[in-house]
C-alpha positions as CSV (number, residue, x, y, z in Angstrom):
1,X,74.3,53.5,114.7
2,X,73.5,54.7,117.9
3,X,70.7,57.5,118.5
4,X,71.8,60.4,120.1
5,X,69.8,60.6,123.5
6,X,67.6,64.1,123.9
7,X,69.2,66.6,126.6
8,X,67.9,69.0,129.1
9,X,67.2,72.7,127.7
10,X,70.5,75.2,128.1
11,X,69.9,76.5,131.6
12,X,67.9,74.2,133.5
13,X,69.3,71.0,135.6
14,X,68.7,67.7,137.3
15,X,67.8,67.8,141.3
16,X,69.3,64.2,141.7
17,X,68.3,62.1,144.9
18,X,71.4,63.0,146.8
19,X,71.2,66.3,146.0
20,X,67.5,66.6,146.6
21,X,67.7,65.7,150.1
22,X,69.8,69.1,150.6
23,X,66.8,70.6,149.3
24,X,63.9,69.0,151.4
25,X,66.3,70.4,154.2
26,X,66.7,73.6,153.7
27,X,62.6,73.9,152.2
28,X,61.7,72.3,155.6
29,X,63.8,75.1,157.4
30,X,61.6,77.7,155.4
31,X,58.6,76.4,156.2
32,X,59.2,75.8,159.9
33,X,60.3,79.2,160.0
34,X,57.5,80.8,157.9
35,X,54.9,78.9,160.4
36,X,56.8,80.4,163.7
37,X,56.2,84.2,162.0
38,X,53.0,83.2,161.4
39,X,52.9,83.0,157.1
40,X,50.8,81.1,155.3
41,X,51.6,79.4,151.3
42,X,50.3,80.4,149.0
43,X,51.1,78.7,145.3
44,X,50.2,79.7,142.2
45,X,50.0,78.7,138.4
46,X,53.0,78.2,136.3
47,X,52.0,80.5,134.1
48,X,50.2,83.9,133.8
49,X,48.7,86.2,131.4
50,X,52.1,88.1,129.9
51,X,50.5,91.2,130.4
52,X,50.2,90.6,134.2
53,X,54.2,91.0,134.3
54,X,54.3,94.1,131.7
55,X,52.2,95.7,133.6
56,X,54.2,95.9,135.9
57,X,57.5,95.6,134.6
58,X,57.4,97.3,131.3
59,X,60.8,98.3,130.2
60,X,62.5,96.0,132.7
61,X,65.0,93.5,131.6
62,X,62.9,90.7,132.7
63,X,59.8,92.0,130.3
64,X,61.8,93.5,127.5
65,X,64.5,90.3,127.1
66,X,63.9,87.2,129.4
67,X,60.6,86.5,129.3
68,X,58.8,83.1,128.0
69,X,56.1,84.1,126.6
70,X,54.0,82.3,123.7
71,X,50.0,82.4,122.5
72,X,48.2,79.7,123.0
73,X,45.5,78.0,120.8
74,X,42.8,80.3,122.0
75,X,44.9,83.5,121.0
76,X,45.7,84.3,124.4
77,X,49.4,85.6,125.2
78,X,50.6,83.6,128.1
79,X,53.9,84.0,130.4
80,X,55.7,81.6,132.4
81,X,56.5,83.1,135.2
82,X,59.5,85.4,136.0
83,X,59.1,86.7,139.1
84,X,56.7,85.9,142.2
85,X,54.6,89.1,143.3
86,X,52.8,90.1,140.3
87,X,51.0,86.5,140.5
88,X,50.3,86.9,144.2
89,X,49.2,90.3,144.2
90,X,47.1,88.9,141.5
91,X,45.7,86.0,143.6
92,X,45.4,88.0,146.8
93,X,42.9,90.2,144.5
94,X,41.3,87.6,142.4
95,X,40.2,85.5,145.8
96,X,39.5,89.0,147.6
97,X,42.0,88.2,150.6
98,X,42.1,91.7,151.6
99,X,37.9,91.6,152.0
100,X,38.6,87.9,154.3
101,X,41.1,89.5,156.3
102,X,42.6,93.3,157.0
103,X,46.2,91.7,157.2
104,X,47.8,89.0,155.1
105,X,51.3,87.5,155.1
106,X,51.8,84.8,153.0
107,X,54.7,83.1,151.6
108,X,56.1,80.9,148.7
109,X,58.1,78.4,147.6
110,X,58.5,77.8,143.5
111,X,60.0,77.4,140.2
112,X,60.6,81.0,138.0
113,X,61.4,80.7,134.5
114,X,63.8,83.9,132.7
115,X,65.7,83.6,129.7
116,X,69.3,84.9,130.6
117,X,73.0,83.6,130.5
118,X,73.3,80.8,132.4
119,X,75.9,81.0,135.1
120,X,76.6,79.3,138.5
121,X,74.0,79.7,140.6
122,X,71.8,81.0,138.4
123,X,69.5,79.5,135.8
124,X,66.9,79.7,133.1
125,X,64.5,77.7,135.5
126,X,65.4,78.3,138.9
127,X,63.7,78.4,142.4
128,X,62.8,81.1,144.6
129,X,61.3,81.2,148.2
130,X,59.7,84.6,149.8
131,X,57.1,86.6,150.8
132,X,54.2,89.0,150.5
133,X,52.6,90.8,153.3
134,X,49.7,93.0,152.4
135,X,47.7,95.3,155.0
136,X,50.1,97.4,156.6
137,X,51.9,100.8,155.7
138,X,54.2,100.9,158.9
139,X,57.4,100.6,159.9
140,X,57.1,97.4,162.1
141,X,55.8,95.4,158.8
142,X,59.3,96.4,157.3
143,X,61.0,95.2,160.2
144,X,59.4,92.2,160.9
145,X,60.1,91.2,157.1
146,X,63.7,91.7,157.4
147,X,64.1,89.5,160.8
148,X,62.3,86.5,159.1
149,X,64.6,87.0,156.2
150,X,67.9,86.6,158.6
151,X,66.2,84.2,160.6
152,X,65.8,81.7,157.9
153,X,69.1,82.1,156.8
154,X,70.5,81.7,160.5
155,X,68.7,78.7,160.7
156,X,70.1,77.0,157.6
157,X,73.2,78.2,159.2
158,X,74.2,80.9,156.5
159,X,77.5,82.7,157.3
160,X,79.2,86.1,156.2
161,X,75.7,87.9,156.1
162,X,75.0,91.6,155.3
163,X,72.0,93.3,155.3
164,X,71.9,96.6,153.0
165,X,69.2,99.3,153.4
166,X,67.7,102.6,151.7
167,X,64.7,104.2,151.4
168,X,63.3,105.2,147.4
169,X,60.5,107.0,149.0
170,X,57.3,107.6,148.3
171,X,56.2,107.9,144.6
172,X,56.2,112.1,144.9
173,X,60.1,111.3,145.5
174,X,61.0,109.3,143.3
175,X,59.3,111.3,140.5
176,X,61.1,114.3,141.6
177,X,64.7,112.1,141.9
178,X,64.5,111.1,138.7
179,X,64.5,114.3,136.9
180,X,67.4,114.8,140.1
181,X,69.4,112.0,138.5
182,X,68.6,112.8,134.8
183,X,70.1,116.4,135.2
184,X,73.6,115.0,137.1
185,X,73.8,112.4,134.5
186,X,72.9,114.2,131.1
187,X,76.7,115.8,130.9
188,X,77.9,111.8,131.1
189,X,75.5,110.3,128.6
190,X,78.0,109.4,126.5
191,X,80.0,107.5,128.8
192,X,77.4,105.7,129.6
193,X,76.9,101.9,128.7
194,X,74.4,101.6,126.1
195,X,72.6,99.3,128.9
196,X,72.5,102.7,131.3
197,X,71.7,104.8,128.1
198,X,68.3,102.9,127.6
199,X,67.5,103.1,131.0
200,X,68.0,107.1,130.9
201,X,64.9,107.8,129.8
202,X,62.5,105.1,131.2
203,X,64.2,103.9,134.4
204,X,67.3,106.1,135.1
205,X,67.2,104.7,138.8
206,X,68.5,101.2,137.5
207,X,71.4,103.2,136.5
208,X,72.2,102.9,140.2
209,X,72.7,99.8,139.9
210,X,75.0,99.2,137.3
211,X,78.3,97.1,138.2
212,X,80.3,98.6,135.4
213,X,83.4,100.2,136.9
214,X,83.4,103.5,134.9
215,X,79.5,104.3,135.7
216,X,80.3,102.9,139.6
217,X,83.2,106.3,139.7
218,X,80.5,108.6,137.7
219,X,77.9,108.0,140.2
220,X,80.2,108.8,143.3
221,X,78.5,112.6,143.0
222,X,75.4,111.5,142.3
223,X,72.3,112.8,143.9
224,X,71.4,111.4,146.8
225,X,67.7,109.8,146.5
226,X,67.5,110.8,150.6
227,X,67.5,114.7,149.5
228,X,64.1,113.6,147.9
229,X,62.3,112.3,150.7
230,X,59.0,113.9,151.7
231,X,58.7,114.2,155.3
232,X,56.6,111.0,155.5
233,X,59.2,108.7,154.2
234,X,62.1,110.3,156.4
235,X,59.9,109.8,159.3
236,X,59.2,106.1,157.9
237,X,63.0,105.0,157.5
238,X,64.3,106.7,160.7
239,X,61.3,104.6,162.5
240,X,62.2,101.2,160.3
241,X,66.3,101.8,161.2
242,X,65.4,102.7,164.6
243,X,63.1,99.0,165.2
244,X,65.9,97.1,163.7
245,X,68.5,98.9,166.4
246,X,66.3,97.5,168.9
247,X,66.0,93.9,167.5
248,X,69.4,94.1,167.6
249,X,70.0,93.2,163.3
250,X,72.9,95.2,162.1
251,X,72.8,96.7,158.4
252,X,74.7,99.1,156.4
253,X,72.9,102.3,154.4
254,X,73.1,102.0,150.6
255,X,72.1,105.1,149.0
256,X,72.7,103.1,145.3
257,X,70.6,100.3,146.4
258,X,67.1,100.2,144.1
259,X,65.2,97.0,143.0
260,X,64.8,96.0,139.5
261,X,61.1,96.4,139.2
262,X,59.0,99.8,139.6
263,X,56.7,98.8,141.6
264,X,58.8,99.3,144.8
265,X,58.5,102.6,147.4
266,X,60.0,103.3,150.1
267,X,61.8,100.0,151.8
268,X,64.7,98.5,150.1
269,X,66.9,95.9,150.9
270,X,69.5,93.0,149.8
271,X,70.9,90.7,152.0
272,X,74.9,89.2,150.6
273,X,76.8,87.0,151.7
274,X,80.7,85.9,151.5
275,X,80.6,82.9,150.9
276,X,79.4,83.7,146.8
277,X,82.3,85.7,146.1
278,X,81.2,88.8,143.5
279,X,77.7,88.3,142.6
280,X,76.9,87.7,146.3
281,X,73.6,89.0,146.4
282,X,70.4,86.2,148.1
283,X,68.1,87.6,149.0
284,X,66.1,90.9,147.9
285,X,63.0,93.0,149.1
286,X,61.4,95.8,149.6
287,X,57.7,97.7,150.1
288,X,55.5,98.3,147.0
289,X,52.4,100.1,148.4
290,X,51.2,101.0,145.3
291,X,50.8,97.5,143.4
292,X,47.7,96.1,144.8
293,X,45.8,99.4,142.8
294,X,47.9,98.9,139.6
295,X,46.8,95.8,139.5
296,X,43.0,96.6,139.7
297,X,43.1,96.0,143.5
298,X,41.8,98.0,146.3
299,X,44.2,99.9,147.8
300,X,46.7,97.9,150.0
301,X,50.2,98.3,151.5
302,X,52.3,95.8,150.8
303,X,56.1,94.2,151.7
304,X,58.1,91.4,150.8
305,X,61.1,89.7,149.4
306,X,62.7,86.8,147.5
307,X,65.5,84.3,147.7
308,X,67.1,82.1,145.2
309,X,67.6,78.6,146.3
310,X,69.9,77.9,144.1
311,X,72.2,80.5,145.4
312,X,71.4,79.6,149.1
313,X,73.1,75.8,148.7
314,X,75.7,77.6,146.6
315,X,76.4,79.6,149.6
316,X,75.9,76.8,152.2
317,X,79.1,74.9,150.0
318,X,78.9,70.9,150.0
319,X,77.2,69.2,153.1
320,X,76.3,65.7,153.7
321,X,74.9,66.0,156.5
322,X,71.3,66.4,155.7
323,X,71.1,63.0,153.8
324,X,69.2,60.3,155.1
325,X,71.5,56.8,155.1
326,X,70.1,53.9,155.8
327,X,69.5,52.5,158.7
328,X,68.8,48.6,157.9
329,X,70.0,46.3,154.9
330,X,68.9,43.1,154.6
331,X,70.8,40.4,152.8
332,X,68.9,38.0,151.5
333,X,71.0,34.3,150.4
334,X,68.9,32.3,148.7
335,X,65.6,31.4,146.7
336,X,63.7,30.5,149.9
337,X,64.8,33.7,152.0
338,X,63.4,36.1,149.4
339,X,60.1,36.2,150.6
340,X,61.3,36.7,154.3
341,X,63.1,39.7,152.8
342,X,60.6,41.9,151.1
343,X,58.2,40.8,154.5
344,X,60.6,41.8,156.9
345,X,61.9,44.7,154.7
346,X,58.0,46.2,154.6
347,X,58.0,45.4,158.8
348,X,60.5,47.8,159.1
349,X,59.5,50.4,157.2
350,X,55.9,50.4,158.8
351,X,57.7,51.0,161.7
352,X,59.4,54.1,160.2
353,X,63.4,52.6,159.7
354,X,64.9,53.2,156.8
355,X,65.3,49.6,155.1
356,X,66.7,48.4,151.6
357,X,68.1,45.1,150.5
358,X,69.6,43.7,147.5
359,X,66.8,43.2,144.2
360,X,69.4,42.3,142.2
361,X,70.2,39.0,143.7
362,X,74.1,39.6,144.1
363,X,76.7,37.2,145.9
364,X,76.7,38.2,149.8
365,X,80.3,39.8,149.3
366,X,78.3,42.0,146.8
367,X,75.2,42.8,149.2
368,X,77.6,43.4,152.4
369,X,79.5,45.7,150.4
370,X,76.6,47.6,149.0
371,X,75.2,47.6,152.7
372,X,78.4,49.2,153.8
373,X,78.1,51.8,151.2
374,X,74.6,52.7,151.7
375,X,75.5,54.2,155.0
376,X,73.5,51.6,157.5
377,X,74.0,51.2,161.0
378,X,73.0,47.1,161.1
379,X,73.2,44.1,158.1
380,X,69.9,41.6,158.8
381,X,71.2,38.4,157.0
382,X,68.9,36.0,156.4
383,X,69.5,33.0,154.2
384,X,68.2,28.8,154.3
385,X,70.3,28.2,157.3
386,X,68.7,31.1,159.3
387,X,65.3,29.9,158.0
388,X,66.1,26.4,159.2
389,X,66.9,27.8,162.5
390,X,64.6,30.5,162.9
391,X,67.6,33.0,163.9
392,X,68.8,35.7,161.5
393,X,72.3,37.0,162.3
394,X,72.5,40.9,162.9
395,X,75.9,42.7,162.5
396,X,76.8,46.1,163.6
397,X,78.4,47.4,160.7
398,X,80.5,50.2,162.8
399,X,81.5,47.7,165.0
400,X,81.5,44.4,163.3
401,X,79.6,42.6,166.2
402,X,77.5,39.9,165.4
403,X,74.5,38.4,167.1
404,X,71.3,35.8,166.7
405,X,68.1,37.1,166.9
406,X,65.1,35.2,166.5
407,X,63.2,36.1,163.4
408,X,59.3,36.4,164.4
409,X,61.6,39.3,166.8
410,X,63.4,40.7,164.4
411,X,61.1,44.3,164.6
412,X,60.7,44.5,168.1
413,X,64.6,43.8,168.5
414,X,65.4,46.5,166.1
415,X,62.9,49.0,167.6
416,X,64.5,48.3,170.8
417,X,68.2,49.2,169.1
418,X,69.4,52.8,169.3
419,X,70.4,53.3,165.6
């Protein structure tokens, strides 16, 4: 009887080799990008000390149903993480980055761990890239966040984009909106989802949120969280709206729009795009000047947002185009041409060509075809004959053309060859 082989955990999947390649793409895009705006990455350990992320996120979904948590040997509760800017607020206190520096923008690419329902797109361990830019309050910070946000999505060549915008407001305002937004919705309690009925009480504004149908029509007459504002934040928005006018980056005001974490003031925002259809949400952000002292910090003004990758290739649809074919095959015929194979083989790849041949000693029919499919431009064939002569024949596998070329100048041939 056969012994059923172990599969990967509900939620999680394989980056295979050609899809991996879309992925080295689209990181190298981020990190070109991030370099250009002048971030710096920052990475972090898998896991954290769970009450990093309740501290933080208490009541949340995240903290109260998707985390994995466990306690270690030593007694110590432990989190993998869930999200990205607890741990690098964290860091940027633990290695006093603020005391090195007055401003810091950093940036991330990494694996997040939460358990909820699988679906496409999203999963149980997925990736995220983003940043977190700590040292100033003002409205430029916001602005410039945004425009690296679009201009790494431009550059991947992302299409159909939207970028939504509110203010929450200082913490003054969002105190006073909640009672606000407790009062309107007290008469509708009942109607409410048990979901928005949790959330009444400890974090009404997610009620905002909500994609249920019923509570979308309730909140119609809501409050708006602008009749809140202190004078400050108005003055902070108008100024954040009036930059992005003058970069030229279109948005659209969304009164409803409120991240899932309290943690955030002021700047809010989601970028969607078309091509994901109803959860078409990528990308989401926003300022959280208060953090830095929640988390035993000094206090420090701080911006950023997050991406999932995941989502982003989903997005981006299927593309071939950022493989990496082959650009040589070698066919090897023959006990006696082996060794001029693998010599030949390491030749051209010190000279940075993309080179495979056959190891599993096929017929040539077999190694032409597998040359073919690989995606090379040229076939090296080298067998005794070519060994006896000291010519290996080189064909053009777009055209079929088919030439002699001496074999001590096999490299410099090839180097010379546009391919």
């Amino acid at each position: 009887m056969t012994k059923e082989f172990i599969r990967s955990i509900k939620g999680t999947q394989d980056i295979l080799p050609d899809q991996s390649q879309r992925w080295q793409a689209l990181e190298t895009t981020i990190r070109n990008t991030m370099d250009t705006y002048g971030y710096g990455e920052i990475r972090t350990p898998a896991f954290e000390r769970t009450e990093l992320f309740a501290s933080v996120g208490e009541g949340t979904d995240i903290v109260s149903k998707e985390m994995y948590s466990w306690t270690d040997q030593g007694g110590e509760n432990l989190t993998l993480k869930p999200e990205l800017t607890a741990p690098v607020v964290r860091s940027f206190i633990q290695n006093n980055l603020g005391g090195q520096s007055p401003m810091n923008k950093l940036y991330y690419i990494d694996a997040l761990f939460r358990r909820e329902r699988p679906q496409k797109g999203r999963y149980r361990q997925f990736h995220q890239f983003g940043i977190e830019a700590f040292g100033s309050e003002h409205p430029e910070m916001d602005a410039e966040v945004i425009a690296l946000a679009l201009a790494v999505f431009n550059d991947i060549g992302l299409e159909g984009l939207t970028l939504k915008l509110n203010s929450i407001g200082s913490s003054e305002c969002r105190s006073n909106y909640r009672n606000t937004l407790r009062d309107f919705l007290k008469p509708h309690i009942n109607d409410l989802s048990e979901t928005s009925q949790n959330r009444f009480e400890n974090n009404p504004l997610r009620i905002l949120d909500t994609k249920a149908p019923h509570e979308i029509e309730i909140l119609k007459n809501a409050p708006n969280i602008s009749d809140s504002w202190t004078a400050e934040d108005k003055a902070h928005f108008e100024e954040v709206c009036f930059l992005l006018d003058t970069l030229g980056i279109q948005y659209s005001l969304a009164s409803n729009l409120v991240r899932g974490l309290d943690y955030y003031t002021r700047t809010t925002f989601e970028i969607t795009s078309t091509a994901l259809g109803a959860q078409d949400a990528i990308c989401g952000g926003g300022r959280y000047d208060g953090l830095v002292e929640t988390l035993g910090g000094k206090p420090t003004p701080g911006i950023g947002f997050a991406a999932g990758m995941e989502r982003i290739l989903l997005a981006l649809g299927d593309d071939d185009s950022s493989g990496n074919p082959t650009q040589v095959y070698i066919v090897g015929l023959g006990d006696g041409a082996r060794p001029s194979v693998a010599k030949l083989a390491e030749d051209l790849r010190q000279n940075n060509i993309r080179t495979d041949f056959d190891p599993l000693r096929r017929s040539i029919k077999a190694q032409m075809r597998e040359a073919n499919k690989s995606g090379a431009t040229i076939a090296v064939i080298i067998g005794d004959k070519e060994l006896e002569s000291g010519q290996a024949e080189i064909k053009d596998l777009k055209t079929g053309d088919q030439e002699p070329v001496k074999i001590k100048a096999l490299v410099d041939h090839i180097n010379s060859l546009t391919l």
